[in-house]
N, C-alpha and C positions, 0 to 999 in steps of 0.2 A: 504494500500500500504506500500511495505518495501523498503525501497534502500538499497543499496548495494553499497558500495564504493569501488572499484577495479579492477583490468583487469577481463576482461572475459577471456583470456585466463589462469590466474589463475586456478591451481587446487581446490581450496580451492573455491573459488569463484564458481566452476562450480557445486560442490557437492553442496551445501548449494542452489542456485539458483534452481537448480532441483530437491529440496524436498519441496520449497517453493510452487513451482510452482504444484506440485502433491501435494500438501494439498489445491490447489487452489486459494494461497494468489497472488498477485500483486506485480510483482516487478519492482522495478526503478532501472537500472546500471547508477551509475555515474562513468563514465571512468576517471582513474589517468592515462593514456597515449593518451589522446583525444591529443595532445601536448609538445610541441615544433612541433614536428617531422609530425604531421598527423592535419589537419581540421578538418574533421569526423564528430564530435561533436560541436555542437552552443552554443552559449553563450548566454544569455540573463538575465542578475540579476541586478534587483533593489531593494536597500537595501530600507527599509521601512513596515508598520505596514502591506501592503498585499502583503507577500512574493512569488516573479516573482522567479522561480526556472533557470537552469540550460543551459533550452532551451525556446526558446522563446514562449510566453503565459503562461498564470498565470495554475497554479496548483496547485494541495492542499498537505498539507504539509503531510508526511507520518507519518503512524502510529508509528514505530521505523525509525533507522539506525542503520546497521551493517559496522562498520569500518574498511574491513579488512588490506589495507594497502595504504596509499601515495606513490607515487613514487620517488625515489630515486637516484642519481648517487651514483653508487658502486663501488669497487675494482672490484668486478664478474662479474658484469652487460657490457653486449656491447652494447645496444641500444643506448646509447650515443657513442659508440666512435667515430666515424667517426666527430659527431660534437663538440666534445670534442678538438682532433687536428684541425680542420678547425677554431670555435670558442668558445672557451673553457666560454669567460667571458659573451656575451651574450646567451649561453645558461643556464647557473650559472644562469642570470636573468631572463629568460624566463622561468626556471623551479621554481623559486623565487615564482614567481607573480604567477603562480598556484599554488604553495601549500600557496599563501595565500589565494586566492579566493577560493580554496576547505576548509581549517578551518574554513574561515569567514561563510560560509554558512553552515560548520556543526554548529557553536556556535551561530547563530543566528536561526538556527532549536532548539540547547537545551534552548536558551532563550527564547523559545515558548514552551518549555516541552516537546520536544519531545526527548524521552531518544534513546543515541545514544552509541552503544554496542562498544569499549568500550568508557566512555566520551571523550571528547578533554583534558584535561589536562591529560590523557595518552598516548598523541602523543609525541611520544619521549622518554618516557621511556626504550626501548628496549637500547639504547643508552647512560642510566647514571646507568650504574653498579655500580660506586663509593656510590652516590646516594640513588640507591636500598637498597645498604648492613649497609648504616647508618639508612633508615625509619626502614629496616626487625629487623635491633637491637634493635633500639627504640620500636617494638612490641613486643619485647621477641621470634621473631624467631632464631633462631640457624644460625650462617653463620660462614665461614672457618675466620679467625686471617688472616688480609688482609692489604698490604702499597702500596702506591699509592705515586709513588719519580721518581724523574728524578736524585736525586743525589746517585752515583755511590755508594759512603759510605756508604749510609743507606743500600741501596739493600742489600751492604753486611754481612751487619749489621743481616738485618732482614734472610737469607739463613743460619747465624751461629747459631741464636737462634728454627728456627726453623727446618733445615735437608735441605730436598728436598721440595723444591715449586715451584710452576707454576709462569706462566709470561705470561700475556696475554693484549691485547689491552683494554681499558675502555671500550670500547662500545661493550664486551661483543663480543657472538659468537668463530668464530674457529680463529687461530692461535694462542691455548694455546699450551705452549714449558714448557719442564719440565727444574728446576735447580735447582745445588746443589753445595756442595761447590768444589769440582771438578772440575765444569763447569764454574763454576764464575769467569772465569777473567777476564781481564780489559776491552777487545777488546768485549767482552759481555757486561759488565757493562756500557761501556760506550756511548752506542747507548741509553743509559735512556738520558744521557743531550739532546739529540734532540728531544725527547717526552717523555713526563711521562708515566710508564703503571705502571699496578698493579701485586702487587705480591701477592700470596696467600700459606697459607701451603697446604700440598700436605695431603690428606686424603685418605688412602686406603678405597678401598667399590664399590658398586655397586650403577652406576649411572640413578635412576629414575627419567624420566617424567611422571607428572602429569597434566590431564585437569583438569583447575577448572573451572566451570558454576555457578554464583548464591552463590558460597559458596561451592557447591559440586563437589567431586572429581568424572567425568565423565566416566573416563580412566587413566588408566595408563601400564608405560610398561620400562623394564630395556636396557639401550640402552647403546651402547660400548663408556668406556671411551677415551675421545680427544686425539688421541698420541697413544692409546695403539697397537701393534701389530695386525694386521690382522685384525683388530676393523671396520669395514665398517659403512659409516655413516647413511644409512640407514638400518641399521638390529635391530630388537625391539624382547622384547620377553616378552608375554604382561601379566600384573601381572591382575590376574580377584580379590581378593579381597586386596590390600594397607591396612597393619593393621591401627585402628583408629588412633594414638598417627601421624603414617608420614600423613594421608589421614588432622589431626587438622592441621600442620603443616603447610601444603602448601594451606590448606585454610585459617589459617591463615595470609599466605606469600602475597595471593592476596590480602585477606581485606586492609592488612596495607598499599596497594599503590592503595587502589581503585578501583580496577580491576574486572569487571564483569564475561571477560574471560579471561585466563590466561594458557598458558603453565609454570609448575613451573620444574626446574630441583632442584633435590634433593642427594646428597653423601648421602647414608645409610651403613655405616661402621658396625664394631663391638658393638663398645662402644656407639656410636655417630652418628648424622644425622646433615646434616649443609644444606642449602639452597645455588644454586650456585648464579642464576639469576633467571629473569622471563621473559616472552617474551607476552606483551601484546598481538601480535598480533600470535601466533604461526601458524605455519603449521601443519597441521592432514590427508589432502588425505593421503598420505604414511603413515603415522602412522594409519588409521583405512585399509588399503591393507594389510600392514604387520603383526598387530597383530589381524584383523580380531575385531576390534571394532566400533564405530559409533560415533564420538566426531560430523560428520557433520550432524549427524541424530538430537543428542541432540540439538547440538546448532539452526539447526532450526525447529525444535520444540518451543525451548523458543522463536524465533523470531517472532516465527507465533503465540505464545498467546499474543503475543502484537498487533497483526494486527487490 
């Protein structure tokens, strides 16, 4: 048996569940939206050496776990809003105490050995890009000349030494804004004192994702830079072989945080190739639609030799 941690109505989740399922393996959905909002789903867990799973009666503990994602309040997401304005703080703690009783029972499945795609101490990474780009250095990956200030001075500091650079939120993802010294003044700058974000040099080149599985790079494919003109977020144009040197690179990128599977984005310039982020949990339906690849074939594949 495999579980499966995420919405069903997940793309990602549907692909992956329906190849499982046509290789004939067992699967367990643990739903990340059984709550606040909906019942649906029971509860029943008692912590102790004969592990009571999810729903009531005992069960046996499955062969893997694939993690693909916790749920979230987001800036994008409206599934909360309504109880957002009505009650903002007990829902904050209602979805608290789920995502601790969904980790506590992923880590007390791997402190029974059962390896869970990717571990628990990858929960959250997607979220500390600062973080990322200090382990990715410490392994000798390549990443952009990056500051991380809330003070207005430095910002400016760092835009004269380096040209034109980005400005984007820590936690990674969209709302990267380009800036230079042109653009730099104060009424800009000075939205740093109310949050810190990070600045980055601005590297010309083309922007590749790569899957990595295991070490290996599964897929990949050159996808339109953040900002750029006409650039639509979903359009790929899929590189069938990644020379070895970028394919070492962003398996290196995964190793150094751990990471079984990994979306890695990569700047491949002229001179130079830098590592942006990496996205433990990536999205692939539309990336294996668009460039006509199979990242959900591979991955469950590997999930099913663990079965």
């Amino acid at each position: 048996m495999i579980v499966i941690v995420g919405e069903p109505a997940d793309a990602q989740v549907h692909e992956v569940r329906a190849r499982l399922v046509a290789r004939g393996v067992e699967v367990l959905s643990w739903r990340t939206d059984w709550c606040p909002e909906g019942q649906d789903q029971k509860v029943a867990f008692a912590p102790g050496p004969d592990f009571t799973g999810p729903a009531a009666g005992r069960w046996r503990a499955p062969a893997c776990v694939w993690l693909r994602a916790l749920d979230r309040v987001t800036r994008s997401g409206a599934r909360h809003e309504a109880a957002l304005r009505e009650r903002p703080f007990s829902l904050l703690e209602q979805l608290q105490e789920r995502r601790s009783l969904m980790i506590s029972m992923l880590r007390m499945l791997e402190d029974r050995g059962v390896p869970i795609i990717n571990p628990t101490r990858a929960i959250g990474v997607a979220d500390l890009i600062p973080w990322q780009l200090d382990r990715l250095r410490a392994a000798g990956v390549p990443t952009l000349a990056s500051l991380v200030t809330n003070e207005p001075e430095a910002a400016r500091a760092f835009v004269e030494a380096h040209g034109a650079v980005t400005h984007r939120p820590l936690t990674g993802g969209g709302d990267v804004r380009k800036l230079s010294e042109g653009s730099c003044g104060d009424a800009t700058l000075d939205r740093l004192a109310r949050t810190p974000e990070m600045l980055q040099e601005q590297l010309d080149g083309r922007l590749v994702r790569l899957y990595v599985l295991a070490g290996e790079v599964v897929a990949a494919g050159q996808l339109p830079r953040r900002g750029s003109e006409g650039g639509r977020a979903h359009e790929v144009q899929r590189v069938d072989a990644p020379d070895p040197e970028l394919a070492r690179v962003a398996s290196r990128a995964a190793r150094s945080l751990e990471l079984v599977f990994a979306g890695v984005d990569v700047i491949v310039g002229a001179s130079r190739r830098a590592v942006v982020e990496l996205n433990p949990s990536p999205s692939f339906a539309w990336f294996d639609t668009l460039a006509g690849t199979d990242v959900a074939g591979r991955l469950s594949e590997f999930l099913a030799t663990r079965s």
